[in-house]
N, C-alpha and C positions, 0 to 999 in steps of 0.2 A: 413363562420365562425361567422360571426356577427350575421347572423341569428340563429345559435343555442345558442348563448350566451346569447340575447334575449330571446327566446325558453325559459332559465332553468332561467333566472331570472324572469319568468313571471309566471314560477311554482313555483319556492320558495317564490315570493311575496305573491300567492293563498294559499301557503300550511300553510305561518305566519299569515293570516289575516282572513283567513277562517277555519271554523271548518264543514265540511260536510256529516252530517250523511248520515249511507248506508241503517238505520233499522226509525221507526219512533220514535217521540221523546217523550220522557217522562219528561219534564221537570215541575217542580212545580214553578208557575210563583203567583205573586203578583195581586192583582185587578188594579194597579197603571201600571204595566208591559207597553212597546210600540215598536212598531215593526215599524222601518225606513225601508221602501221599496224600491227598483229598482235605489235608488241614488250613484251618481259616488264617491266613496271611494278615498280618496286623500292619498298617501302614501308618508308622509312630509321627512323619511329618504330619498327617491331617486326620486318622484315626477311622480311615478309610476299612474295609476289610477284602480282602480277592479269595473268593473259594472255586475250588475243582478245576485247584494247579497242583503240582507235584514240585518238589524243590529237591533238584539234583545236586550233591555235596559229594566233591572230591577234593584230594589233596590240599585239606581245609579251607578251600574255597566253595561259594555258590557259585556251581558251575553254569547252573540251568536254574530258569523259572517258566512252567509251560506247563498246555494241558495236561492234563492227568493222562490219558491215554496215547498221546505222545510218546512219552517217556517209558511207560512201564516195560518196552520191550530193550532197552535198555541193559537189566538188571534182574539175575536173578534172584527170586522171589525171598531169599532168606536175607539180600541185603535191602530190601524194600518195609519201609514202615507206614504201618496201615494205623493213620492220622485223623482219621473220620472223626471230626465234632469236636477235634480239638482246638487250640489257637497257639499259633507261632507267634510270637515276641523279639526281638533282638537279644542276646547276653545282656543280662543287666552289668551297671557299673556303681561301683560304689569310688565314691569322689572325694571322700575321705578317711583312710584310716590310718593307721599307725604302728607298723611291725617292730615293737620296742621290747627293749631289753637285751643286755648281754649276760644274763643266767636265766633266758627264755629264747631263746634259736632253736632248740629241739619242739619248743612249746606251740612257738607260732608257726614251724612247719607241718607242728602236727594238725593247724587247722587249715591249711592252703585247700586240700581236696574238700572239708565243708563249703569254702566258699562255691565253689564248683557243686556242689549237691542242692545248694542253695539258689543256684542258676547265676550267680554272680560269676560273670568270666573275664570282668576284669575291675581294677583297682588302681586306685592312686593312692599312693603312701605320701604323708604330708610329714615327711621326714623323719628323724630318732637318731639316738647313740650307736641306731643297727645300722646306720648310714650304708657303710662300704658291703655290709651283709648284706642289706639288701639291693643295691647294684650286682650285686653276683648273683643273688635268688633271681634277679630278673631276665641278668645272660641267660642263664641254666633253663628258666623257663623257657626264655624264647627257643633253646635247644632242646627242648621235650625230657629234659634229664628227670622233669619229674612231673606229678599232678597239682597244677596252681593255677590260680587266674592269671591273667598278663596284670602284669606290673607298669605304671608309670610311676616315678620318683622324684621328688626334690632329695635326696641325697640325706643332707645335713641342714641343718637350717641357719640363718644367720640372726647375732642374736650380741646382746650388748657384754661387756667382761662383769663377771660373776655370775648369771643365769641362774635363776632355779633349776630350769633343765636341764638333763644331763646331754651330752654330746653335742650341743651346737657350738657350731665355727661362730667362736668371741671377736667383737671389733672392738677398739677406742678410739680409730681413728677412718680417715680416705684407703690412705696406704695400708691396713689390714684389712678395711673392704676390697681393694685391689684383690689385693691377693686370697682372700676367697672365694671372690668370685672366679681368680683361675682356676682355683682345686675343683670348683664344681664346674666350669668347661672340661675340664680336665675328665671329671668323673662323667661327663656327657649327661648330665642331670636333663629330666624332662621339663623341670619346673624348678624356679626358687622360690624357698617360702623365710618370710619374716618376720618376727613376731618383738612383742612390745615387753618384755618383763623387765630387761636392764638397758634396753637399747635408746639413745636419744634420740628426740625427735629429729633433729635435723640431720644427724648418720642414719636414722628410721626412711627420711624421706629420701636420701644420694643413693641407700641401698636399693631402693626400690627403682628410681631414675638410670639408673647404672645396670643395674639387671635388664630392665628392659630394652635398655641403650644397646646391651648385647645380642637381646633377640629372643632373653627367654621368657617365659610366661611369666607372670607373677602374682602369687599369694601371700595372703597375710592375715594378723591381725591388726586392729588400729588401736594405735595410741594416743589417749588424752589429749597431748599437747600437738596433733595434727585431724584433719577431720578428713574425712571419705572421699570427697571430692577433689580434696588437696592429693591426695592418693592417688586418684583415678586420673588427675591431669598427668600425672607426674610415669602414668603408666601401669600402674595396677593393675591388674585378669581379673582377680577376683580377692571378695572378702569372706575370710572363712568364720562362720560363727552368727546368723540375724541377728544377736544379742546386741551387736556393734551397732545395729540398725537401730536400736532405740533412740538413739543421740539425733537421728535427722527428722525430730520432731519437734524440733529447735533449732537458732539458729545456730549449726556447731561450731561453723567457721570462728565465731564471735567467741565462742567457748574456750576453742581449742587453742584460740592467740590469748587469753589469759592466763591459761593454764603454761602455756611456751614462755610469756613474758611473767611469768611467775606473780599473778597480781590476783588468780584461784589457785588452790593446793588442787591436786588428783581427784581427792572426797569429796572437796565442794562443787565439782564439776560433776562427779557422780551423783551427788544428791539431786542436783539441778535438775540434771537428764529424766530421773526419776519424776521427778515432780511436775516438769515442767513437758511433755508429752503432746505436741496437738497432730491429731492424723494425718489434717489436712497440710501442714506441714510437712509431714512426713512424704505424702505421696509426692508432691511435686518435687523434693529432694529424689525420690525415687526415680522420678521423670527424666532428671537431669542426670542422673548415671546412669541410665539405661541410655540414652542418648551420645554417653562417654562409652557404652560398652563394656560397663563393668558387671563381672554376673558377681552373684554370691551361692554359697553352701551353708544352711541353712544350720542343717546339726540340731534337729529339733529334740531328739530322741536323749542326746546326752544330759540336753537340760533337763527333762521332764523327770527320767530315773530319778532325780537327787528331788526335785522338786515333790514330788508325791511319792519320797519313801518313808514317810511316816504311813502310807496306807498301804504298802507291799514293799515288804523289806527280799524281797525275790531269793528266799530261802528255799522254795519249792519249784524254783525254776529249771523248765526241763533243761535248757540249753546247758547250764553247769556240768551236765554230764560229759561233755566236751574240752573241758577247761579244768586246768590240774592246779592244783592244791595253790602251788608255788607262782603262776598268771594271779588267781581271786585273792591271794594274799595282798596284790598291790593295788586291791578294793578300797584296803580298812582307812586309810589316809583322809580319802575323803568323807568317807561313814563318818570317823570319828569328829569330823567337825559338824556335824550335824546334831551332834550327843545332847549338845544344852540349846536346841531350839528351842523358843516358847511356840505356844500355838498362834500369835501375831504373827511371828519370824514365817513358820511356815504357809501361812495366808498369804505374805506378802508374795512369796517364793512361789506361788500356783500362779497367782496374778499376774506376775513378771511373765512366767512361762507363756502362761494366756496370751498376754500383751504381745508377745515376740509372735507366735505362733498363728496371731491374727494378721498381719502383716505380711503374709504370702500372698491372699488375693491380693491387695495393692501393688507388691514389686511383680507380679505377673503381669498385671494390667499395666501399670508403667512403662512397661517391653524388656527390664531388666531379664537375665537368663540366670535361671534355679539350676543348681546344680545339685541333685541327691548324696549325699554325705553322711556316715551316720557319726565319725568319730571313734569309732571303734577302737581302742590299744585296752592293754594291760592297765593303764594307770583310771582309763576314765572306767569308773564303777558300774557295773552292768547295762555297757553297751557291748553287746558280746560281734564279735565279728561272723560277718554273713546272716544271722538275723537279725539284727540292728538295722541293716536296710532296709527291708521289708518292713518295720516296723514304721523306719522315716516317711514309707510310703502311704502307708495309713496314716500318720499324724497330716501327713500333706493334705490328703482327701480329705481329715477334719476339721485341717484350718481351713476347707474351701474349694481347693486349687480341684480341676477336675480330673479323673482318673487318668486321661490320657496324659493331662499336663503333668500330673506324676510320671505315670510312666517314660515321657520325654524325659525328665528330669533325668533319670538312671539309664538313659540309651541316647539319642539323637543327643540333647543339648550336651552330655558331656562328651562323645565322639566331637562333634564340634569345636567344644571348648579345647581340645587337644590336639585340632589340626587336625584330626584321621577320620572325617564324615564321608571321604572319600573310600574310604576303606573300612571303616567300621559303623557301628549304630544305627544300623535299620538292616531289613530284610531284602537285600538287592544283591541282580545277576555280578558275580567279578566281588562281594566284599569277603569279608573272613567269617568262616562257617564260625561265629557263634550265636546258638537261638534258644530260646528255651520254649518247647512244646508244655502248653497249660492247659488242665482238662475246663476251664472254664474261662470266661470271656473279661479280660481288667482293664476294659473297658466301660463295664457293669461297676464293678467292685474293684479297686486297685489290691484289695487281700487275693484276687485268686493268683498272684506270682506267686502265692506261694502253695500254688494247689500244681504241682508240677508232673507231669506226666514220664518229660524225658529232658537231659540238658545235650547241647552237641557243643564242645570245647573244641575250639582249634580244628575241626573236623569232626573229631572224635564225637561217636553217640555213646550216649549212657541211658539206657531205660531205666526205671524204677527200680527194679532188682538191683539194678547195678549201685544208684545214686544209696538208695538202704544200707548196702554193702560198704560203701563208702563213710557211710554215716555210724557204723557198727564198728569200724577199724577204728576211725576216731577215736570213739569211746575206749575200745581196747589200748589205745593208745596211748590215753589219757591215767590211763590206770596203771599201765604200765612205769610209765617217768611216775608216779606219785610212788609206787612201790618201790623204784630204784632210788628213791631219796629221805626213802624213810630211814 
């Protein structure tokens, strides 16, 4: 029985992923056209694999999926790449970072082509003071003006009067949520993001109901005096950050109305959460928002840096070669609070990480959807952007989760989450040529994404020479803005 269940899922994978003509083909193909040969086809819905197809890419579409011999008269042989024994992937995505600063625009353009070298071909910026910058860096993209992943944006974030952060659209009131929520229809935003550092719970919770009331996604953090579920009735997409996930191993609801009716202060509700921890709690909390449809972006990788830099203060890391003087200057902020750690402090700060970190198989098993994020800007301290993914993607494998459910995480779940599965995140006839060819199977090991053969952007291939090249300008680049500001 198993074997023919196997059997008919191995013909419906071939019959979705392949198109195989009976007559010869008459296809009218571009001088740019490239025909990916005899490489193992990775099928990120069920982790299926299809070999000895050729994957025909024109005008940045999959135009074709079909035998290998099929196709090959197609194309001549200089636009043909000879794929043998490698593995196709979708563009990975990274589902949280952040293009900040306004005396850093020359900085973080100089890194758009790594994320591309990196196989990341696209991204969600979860807002900044680069707001309007980066709505233009995203037109531009989509007009090929230059080398970047695609862009999705929350714009500007919304955020209470006086913020610690810089650039977010301030409310006090309904009628200044109104009206930022028109600037960003206005700005055609992909997403709204909210977050908790001056904002009230109860403008925290209209902001969110009112976004979604208009139709747009919605992110956030959560704030003390409302809880997760309160959120997610209320309309929430997702919650950015596990860390917030500690609280529903308790009851938060119960928390979060003492903390609203002022009867806990913020600290004693944090102590609590700390303290007070039961798994089993947690999971069925999990249960019931996975149920609501709320995913989360996990951000494993930001916590861990700060968390275990007393044992690599990442002075030797290659990545800085990339990243100019004037970006890792807006490191020291958070280093510096770290200066009078005792060794307690720092025990507690692995635990906590651990604790978050173990919590991935649960909200998978729950049906919740993970979204890969690494949190990458300027301000968070060596989460460098484009490998900071790859790294979330191992922390994923070692809280647990299995290779492919990482790999989903950074392809299919967030195409999904974005509305574009029809068009993006997986390897199918009619989506947008982005794939990344890997000489080994992450499948096995979720590190081989970054054992990378060739990336195809928007159509475009880039072999190894090319992707090196790319990574070579960088550096020059980098060196460049540090020497013009000396």
């Amino acid at each position: 029985m198993k074997y023919i269940i196997n059997s008919f899922l191995a013909i419906l994978f071939i019959g979705l992923f392949s198109c195989e003509p009976s007559k010869p083909l008459d296809i009218k193909l571009s001088p740019q056209a490239k025909l990916i040969r005899q490489a193992k086809i990775i099928n990120v819905q069920d982790g299926s694999i299809l070999e000895g197809k050729a994957i025909l890419i024109d005008s940045a579409k999959i135009k074709l999926i079909a035998d290998d011999q099929e196709l090959t008269e197609l194309l001549p042989l200089e636009n043909q790449v000879d794929a043998s024994g490698k593995y196709i992937i979708p563009g990975l995505w990274d589902m949280h970072v952040h293009f900040e600063g306004q005396d850093l625009i020359e900085d973080n353009m100089a890194l758009f082509p790594v994320f591309i070298a990196y196989g990341i071909t696209t991204v969600r910026d979860m807002a900044s003071d680069l707001g309007e910058q980066v709505l233009q860096w995203r037109e531009d993209i989509e007009q090929n003006k230059f080398l970047a992943p695609q862009i999705f944006t929350a714009g500007r974030k919304l955020e209470g009067i006086d913020s610690f952060w810089k650039g977010d659209l301030e409310i006090a009131n309904e009628e200044e949520l109104k009206q930022m929520l028109d600037n960003l229809e206005n700005y055609q935003v992909d997403l709204v993001k909210v977050t908790e550092n001056a904002l009230s719970g109860d403008l925290f919770l209209k902001s969110v109901q009112q976004a979604h009331d208009r139709g747009f996604l919605v992110s956030a953090h959560v704030p003390l005096d409302l809880s997760v579920e309160q959120l997610a009735n209320a309309g929430l997409s997702s919650v950015e950050h596990a860390s917030y996930f500690l609280r529903l191993g308790t009851d938060e609801n119960k928390i979060a109305q003492k903390v609203a009716d002022g009867t806990l202060t913020k600290g004693e509700a944090n102590n609590y959460y700390a303290e007070h921890f039961d798994q089993d709690s947690a999971f069925m909390n999990y249960q019931k928002l996975g149920k609501l449809g709320l995913a989360i972006t996990p951000t494993l990788i930001s916590g861990k840096q700060l968390a275990y830099y007393d044992q690599d203060n990442h002075s030797n890391d290659e990545f800085l070669s990339y990243l100019t003087e004037r970006f890792t200057s807006n490191y020291q902020w958070r280093i510096d609070r770290l200066k009078d750690y005792t060794p307690k402090q720092w025990e507690a700060s692995k635990v906590r990480y651990q604790l978050i970190a173990k919590q991935l198989p649960y909200i998978q098993k729950a049906g919740m959807t993970i979204l890969a994020g690494s949190d990458a800007a300027a301000l968070n301290t060596f989460v460098y952007p484009a490998y900071a993914l790859h790294q979330e993607l191992m922390l994923f494998e070692e809280a647990g989760l299995s290779p492919l459910q990482a790999l989903q995480a950074a392809t299919i779940n967030a195409a999904e989450f974005m509305g574009k599965s029809s068009s993006m995140g997986s390897v199918e006839k009619g989506k947008q040529a982005d794939l990344v060819i890997l000489n080994s199977n992450p499948l096995e090991s979720i590190s081989a994404t970054q054992d990378i053969f060739a990336v195809i952007n928007n159509g475009q291939y880039y072999d190894r020479m090319s992707l090196d090249t790319i990574l070579e300008q960088a550096q020059k680049r980098k060196k460049e803005l540090d020497q013009e500001r000396k």
